[in-house]
C-alpha positions as CSV (number, residue, x, y, z in Angstrom):
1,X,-84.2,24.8,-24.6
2,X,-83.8,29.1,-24.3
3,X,-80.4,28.7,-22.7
4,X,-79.3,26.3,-25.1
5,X,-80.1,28.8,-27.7
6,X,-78.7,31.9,-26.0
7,X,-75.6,29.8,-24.9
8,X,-75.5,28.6,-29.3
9,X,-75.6,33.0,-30.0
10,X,-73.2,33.6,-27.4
11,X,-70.8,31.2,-28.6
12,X,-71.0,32.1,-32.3
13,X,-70.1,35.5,-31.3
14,X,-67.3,34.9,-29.2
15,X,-66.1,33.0,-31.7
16,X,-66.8,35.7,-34.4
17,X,-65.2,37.9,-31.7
18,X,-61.9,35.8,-31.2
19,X,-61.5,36.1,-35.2
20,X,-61.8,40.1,-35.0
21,X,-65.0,39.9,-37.8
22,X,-68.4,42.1,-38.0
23,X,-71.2,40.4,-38.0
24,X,-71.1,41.4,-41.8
25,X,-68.4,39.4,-42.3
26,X,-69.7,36.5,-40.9
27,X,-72.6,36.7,-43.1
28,X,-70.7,36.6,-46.2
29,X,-68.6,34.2,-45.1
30,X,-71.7,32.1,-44.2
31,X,-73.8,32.6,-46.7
32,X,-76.6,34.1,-44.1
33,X,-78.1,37.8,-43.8
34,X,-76.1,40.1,-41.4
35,X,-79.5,41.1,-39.5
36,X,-80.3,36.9,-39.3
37,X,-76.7,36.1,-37.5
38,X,-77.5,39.1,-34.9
39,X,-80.2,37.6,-34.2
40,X,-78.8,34.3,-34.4
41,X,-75.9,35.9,-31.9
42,X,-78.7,37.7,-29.3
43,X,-80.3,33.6,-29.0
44,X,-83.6,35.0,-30.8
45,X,-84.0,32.4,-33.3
46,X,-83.4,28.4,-33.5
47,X,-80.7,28.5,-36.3
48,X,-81.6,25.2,-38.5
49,X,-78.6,22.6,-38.3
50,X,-78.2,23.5,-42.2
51,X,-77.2,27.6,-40.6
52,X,-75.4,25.7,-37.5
53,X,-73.5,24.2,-40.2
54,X,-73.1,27.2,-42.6
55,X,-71.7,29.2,-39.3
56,X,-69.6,26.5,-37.5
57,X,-67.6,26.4,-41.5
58,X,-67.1,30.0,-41.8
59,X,-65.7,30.0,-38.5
60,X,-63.3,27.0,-39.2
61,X,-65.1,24.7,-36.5
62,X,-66.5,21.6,-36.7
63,X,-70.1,21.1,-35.3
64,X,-68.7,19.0,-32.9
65,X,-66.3,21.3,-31.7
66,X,-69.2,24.1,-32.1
67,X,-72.0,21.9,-30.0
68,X,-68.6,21.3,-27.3
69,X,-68.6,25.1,-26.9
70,X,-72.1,25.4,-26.3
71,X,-72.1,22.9,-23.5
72,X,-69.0,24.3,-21.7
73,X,-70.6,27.5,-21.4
74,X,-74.0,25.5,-20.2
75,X,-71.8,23.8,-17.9
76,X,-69.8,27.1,-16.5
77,X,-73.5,28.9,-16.3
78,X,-74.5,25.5,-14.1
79,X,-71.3,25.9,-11.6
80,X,-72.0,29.3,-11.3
81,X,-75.7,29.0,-9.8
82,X,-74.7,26.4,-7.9
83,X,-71.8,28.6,-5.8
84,X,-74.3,31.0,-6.2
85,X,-76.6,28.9,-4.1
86,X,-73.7,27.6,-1.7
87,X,-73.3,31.2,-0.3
88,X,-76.8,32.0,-0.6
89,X,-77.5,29.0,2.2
């Protein structure tokens, strides 16, 4: 469930990122404090699917799309152990 969560902050803020925004701007475009989506972004707190929402519209993304993200990144974080593990052996 943790790397879910960091692997939900660390795609809001590449997406943030790919769109050249502050983490201010985010906030007002979500509706959400600025201190909350840092925190949100660092995978500190379990965003409610109403702020999933709120995030995934400001950033012109469906939650599908979002959720899709997040799993790529689980799934490149996956392959990477297991190489990891293939040379370790």
């Amino acid at each position: 469930m943790k790397a879910f969560v960091e692997d939900f902050g660390v795609t809001i803020r590449q997406l943030r990122e790919d769109r050249g925004w502050s983490q201010e701007e985010l906030a007002e475009r979500s509706d959400l404090n600025r201190s909350y989506v840092g925190e949100v972004e660092r995978g500190r707190v379990i965003p409610s699917i109403v702020t999933a929402q709120k995030l995934a519209t400001a950033l012109g993304i469906n939650m599908v799309g979002l959720l899709m993200r997040c799993e790529q990144l689980e799934q490149s974080r996956l392959a990477r152990r297991i190489n990891l593990a293939a040379i370790a052996c």
